[in-house]
C-alpha positions as CSV (number, residue, x, y, z in Angstrom):
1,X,-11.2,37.5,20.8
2,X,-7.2,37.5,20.2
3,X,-7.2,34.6,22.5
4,X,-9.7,32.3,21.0
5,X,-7.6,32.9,17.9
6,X,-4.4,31.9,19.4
7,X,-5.8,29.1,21.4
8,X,-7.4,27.6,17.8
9,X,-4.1,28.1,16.4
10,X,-1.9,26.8,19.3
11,X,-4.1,23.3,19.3
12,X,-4.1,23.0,15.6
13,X,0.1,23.2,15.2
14,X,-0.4,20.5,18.4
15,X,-2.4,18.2,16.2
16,X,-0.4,18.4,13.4
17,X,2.9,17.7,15.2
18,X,2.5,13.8,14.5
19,X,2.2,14.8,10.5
20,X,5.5,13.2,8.5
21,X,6.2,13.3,5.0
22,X,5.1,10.1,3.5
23,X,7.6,6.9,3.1
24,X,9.7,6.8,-0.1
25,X,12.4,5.7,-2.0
26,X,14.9,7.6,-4.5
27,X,15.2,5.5,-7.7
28,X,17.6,7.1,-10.2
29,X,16.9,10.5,-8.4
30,X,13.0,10.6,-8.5
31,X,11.2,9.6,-4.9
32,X,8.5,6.9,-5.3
33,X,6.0,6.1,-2.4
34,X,6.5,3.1,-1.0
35,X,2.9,1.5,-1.5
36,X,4.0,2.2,-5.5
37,X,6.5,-0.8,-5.4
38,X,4.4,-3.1,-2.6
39,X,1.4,-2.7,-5.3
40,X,4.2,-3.8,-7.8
41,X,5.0,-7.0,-6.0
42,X,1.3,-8.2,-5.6
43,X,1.0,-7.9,-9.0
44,X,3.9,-9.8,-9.6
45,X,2.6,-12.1,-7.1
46,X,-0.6,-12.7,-8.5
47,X,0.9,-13.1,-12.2
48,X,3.4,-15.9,-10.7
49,X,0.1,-17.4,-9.2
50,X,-1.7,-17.2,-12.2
51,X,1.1,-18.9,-14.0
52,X,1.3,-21.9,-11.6
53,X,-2.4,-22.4,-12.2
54,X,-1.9,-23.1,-15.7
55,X,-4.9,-25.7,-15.8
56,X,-8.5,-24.9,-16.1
57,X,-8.8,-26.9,-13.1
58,X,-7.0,-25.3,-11.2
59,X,-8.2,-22.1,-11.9
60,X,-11.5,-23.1,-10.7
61,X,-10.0,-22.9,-7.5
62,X,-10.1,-19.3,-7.2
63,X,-14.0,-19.1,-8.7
64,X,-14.9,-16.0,-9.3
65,X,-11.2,-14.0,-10.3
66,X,-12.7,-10.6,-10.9
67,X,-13.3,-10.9,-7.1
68,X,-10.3,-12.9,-6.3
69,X,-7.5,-11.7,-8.4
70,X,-7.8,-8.2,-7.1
71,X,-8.3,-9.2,-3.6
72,X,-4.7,-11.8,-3.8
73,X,-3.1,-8.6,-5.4
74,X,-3.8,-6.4,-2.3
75,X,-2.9,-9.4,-0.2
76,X,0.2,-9.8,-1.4
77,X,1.1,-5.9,-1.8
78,X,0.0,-5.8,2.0
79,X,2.3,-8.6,3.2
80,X,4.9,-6.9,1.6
81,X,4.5,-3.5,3.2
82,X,4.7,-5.4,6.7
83,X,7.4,-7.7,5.6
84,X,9.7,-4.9,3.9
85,X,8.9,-1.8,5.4
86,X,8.6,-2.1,9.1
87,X,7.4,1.2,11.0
């Protein structure tokens, strides 16, 4: 029984080899995820895109916004994770 125990063991510390701590960045001594400021920059985004679309008209353009406004925001924050933080 000892060595189904150590086998168990042996191929769980094998499979968790590949494990890292997650991505971050110190700010003023405090660690912040990375996803934390790519989420920041589609919102940003989406606020500068909602400020060129000043018109009524043009806001048409993106129909329904309680589906597309949170859809552009993860668009955004997702081109920015490829675009700044390459792995």
């Amino acid at each position: 029984m000892p060595d189904k125990k150590l086998l168990i063991s042996c191929l769980t510390a094998l499979l968790l080899t590949g494990c890292s701590p997650a991505p971050s960045i110190v700010v003023f001594g405090a660690s912040f995820p990375d996803w934390l400021f790519c989420l920041c920059g589609g919102v940003a985004g989406m606020v500068a895109i909602h400020l060129l679309l000043r018109t009524p008209e043009k806001r048409a353009w993106l129909a329904p916004q309680l589906l597309t406004y949170p859809a552009l925001t993860a668009l955004i924050a997702m081109l920015i994770w490829l675009l700044v933080f390459p792995h």
